[in-house]
Legacy VTK file of the C-alpha trace (Angstrom):
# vtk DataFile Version 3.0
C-alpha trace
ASCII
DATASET POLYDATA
POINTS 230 float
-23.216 2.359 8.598
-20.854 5.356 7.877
-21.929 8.660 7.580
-20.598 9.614 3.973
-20.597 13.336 4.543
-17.819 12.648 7.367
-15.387 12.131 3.800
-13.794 14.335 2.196
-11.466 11.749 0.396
-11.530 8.761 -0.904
-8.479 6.714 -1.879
-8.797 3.737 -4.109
-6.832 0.567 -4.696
-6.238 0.042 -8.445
-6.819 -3.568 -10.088
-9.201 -5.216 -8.585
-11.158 -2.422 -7.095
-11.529 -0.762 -10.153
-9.402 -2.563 -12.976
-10.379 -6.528 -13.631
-7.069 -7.485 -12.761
-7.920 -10.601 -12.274
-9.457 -11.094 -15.859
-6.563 -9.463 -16.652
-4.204 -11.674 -15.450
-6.035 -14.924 -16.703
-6.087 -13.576 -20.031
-2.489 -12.293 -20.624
-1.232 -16.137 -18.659
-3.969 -18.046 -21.253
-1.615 -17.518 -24.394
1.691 -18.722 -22.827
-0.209 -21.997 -20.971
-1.671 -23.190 -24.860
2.197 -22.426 -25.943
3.185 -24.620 -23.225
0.290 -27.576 -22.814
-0.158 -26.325 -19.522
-3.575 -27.601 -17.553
-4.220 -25.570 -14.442
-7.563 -24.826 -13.667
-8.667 -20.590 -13.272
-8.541 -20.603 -9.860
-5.448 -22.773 -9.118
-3.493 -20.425 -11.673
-5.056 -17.263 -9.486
-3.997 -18.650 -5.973
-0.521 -19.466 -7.858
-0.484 -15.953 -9.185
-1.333 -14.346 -5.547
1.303 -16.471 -3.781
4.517 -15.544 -5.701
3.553 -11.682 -6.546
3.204 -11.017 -2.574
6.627 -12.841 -2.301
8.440 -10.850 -5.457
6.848 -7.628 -3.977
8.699 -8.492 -0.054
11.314 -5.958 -1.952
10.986 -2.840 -4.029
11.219 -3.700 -7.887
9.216 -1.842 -10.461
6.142 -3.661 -11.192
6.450 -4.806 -14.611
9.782 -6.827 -13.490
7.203 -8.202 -10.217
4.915 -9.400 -13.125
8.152 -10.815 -15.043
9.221 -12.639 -12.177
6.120 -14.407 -11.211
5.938 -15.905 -14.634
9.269 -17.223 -14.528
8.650 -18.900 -11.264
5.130 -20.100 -12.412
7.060 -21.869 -15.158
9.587 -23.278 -12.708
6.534 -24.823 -10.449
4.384 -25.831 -13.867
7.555 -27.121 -15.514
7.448 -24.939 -18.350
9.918 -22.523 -19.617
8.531 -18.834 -20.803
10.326 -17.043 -23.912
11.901 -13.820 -23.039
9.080 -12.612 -25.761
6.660 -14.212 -23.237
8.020 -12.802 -20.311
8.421 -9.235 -21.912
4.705 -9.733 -22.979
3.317 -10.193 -19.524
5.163 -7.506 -17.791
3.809 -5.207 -19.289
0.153 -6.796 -19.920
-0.895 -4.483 -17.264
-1.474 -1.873 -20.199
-4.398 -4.289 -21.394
-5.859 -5.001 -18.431
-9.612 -3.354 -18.821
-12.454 -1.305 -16.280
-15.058 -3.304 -14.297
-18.514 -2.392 -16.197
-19.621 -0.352 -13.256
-15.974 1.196 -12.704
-16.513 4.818 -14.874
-19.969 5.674 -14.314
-19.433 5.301 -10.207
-16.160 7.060 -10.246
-17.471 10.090 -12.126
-20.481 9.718 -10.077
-18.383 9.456 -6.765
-16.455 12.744 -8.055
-19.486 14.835 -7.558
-18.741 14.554 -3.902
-15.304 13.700 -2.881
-11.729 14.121 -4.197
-10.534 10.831 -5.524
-6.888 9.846 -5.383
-5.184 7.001 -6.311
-3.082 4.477 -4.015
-2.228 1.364 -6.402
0.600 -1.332 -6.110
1.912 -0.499 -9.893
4.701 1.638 -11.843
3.644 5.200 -13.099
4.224 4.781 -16.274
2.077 1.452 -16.178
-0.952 2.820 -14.483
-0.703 5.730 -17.015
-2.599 3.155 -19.497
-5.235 2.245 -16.675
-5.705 6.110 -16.300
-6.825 6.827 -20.178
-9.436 3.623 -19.339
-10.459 5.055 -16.064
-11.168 8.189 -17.881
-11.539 10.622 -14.753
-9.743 12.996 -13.685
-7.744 11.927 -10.021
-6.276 14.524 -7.655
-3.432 12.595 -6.833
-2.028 9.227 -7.947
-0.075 7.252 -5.294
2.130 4.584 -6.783
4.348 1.702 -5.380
7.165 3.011 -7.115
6.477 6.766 -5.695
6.854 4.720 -2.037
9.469 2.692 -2.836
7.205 -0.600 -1.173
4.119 -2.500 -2.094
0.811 -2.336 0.058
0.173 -4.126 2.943
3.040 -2.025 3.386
2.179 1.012 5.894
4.575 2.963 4.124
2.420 3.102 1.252
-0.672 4.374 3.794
1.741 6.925 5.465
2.905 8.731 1.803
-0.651 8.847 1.216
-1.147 10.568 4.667
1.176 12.672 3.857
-0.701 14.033 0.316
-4.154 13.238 0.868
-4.375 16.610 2.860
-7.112 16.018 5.626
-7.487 13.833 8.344
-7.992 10.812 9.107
-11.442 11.160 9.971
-12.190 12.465 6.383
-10.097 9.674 4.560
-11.902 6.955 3.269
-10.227 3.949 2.208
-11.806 1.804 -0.810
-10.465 -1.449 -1.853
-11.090 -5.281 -3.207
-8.034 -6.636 -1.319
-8.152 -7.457 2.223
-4.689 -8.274 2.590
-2.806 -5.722 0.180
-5.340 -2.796 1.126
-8.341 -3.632 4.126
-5.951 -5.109 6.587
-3.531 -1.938 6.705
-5.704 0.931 6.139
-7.382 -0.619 9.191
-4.196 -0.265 11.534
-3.477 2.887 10.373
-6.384 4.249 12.010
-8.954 4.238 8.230
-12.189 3.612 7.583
-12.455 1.117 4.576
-14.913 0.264 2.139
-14.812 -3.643 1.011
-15.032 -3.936 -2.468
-16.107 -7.595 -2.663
-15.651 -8.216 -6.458
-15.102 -12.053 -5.752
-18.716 -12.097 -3.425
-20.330 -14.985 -5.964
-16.816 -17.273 -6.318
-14.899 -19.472 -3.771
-11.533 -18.555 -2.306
-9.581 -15.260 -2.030
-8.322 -15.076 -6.048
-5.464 -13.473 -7.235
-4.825 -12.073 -3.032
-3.442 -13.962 -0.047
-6.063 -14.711 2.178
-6.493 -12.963 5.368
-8.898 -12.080 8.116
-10.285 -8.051 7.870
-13.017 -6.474 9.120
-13.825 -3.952 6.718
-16.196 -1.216 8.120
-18.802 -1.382 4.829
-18.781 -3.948 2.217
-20.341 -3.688 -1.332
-19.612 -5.961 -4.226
-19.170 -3.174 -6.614
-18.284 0.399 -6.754
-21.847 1.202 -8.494
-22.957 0.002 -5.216
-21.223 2.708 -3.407
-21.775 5.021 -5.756
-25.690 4.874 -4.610
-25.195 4.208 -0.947
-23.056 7.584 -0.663
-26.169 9.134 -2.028
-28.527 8.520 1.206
LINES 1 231
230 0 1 2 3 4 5 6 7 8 9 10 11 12 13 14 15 16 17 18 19 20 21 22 23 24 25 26 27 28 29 30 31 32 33 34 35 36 37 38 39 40 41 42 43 44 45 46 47 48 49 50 51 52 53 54 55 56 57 58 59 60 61 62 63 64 65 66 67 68 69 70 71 72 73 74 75 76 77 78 79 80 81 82 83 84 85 86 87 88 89 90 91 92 93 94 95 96 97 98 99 100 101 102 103 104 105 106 107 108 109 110 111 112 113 114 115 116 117 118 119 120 121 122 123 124 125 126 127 128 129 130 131 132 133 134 135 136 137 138 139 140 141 142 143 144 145 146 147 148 149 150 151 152 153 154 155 156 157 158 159 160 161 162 163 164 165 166 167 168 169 170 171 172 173 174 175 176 177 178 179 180 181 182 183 184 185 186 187 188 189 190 191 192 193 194 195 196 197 198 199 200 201 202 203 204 205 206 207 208 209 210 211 212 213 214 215 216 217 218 219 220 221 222 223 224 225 226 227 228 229
């Protein structure tokens, strides 16, 4: 077990650690799959979803044109063909995409403590709408487009090593995503948290599955919230 008082700052992934992207996600696709009579099951349309975002992120775009992209190419592999209304629509469905039930309280709870910073594949002006639902206050907000790359990227790990101001000893890295977040913060020297949001459900969602070994796991951040209390 760590000893929380070693931390001085925590850095969180985004959507899926905090936002339900992957509620998100499902919901925003659900509209354009009845337009289309398109059957996929939840899952399938997740793993689908995970496979060609990692591939559109390989190179810097803003995220809302990521998002675009992966839509067009789901309708190339489902044989349907999105509207540019539909493909507008889910760019930018990022702006709807809602808190975990636990997310507030244990942030504002986790504030008491540490300085919490943001380090999020996403645009700014797209987490900007996540940031009014989060509804506390960050000391710094680390976006993809700020880096210029998209997490498992290390570039992403070394801005934030560059702004987090302490070191490593005192960072604390908290995330759902083993690939996109667990699997670098681990070679760059971090201890991570595992946010298991997917702990009751088969597969690896909306991420590509990989092999981590986180150094705590929870399965959600009102978890943490009470552990860092002992």
């Amino acid at each position: 077990m760590l000893n929380w008082n070693n931390f001085r700052v925590l850095t969180f992934d985004c959507y899926g650690t905090l936002i339900d992207w992957e509620s998100g996600i499902l919901n925003a696709l659900k509209p354009v799959f009845v337009e289309h009579h398109v059957r996929i099951s939840q899952d399938d349309a997740l793993e689908l979803f995970g496979e060609l975002e990692s591939a559109e992120q390989e190179e810097y775009k803003r995220y809302y044109l990521v998002l675009e992209n992966v839509l067009k190419t789901m309708g190339t592999r489902l044989g349907f063909s999105p509207s540019p209304s539909e493909i507008r629509a889910f760019g930018q469905s990022v702006a709807d995409w809602s808190p975990f039930p636990d997310t507030v309280d244990a942030l504002l709870a986790l504030k008491q403590k540490y300085k919490l910073c943001i380090l999020s594949n996403v645009d700014d002006e797209l987490f900007a709408h996540s940031a009014k639902k989060l509804q506390v206050p960050f000391d710094d907000v680390i976006t993809a487009q700020q880096c210029g790359s998209y997490k498992p990227a290390l570039n992403n790990f070394r801005v934030a090593a560059g702004r987090v101001g302490v070191p490593k000893k005192q960072w604390l890295h908290v995330a759902q995503s083993l690939f996109h977040d667990i699997a670098p913060a681990k070679k760059m020297g971090l201890r991570t948290v595992w946010v298991n949001r997917r702990w009751d459900k088969p597969g690896a969602g909306a991420t590509p599955p990989t092999t981590a070994v986180p150094d705590v796991e929870v399965h959600t951040l009102a978890e943490l919230s009470e552990l860092v209390k002992d």
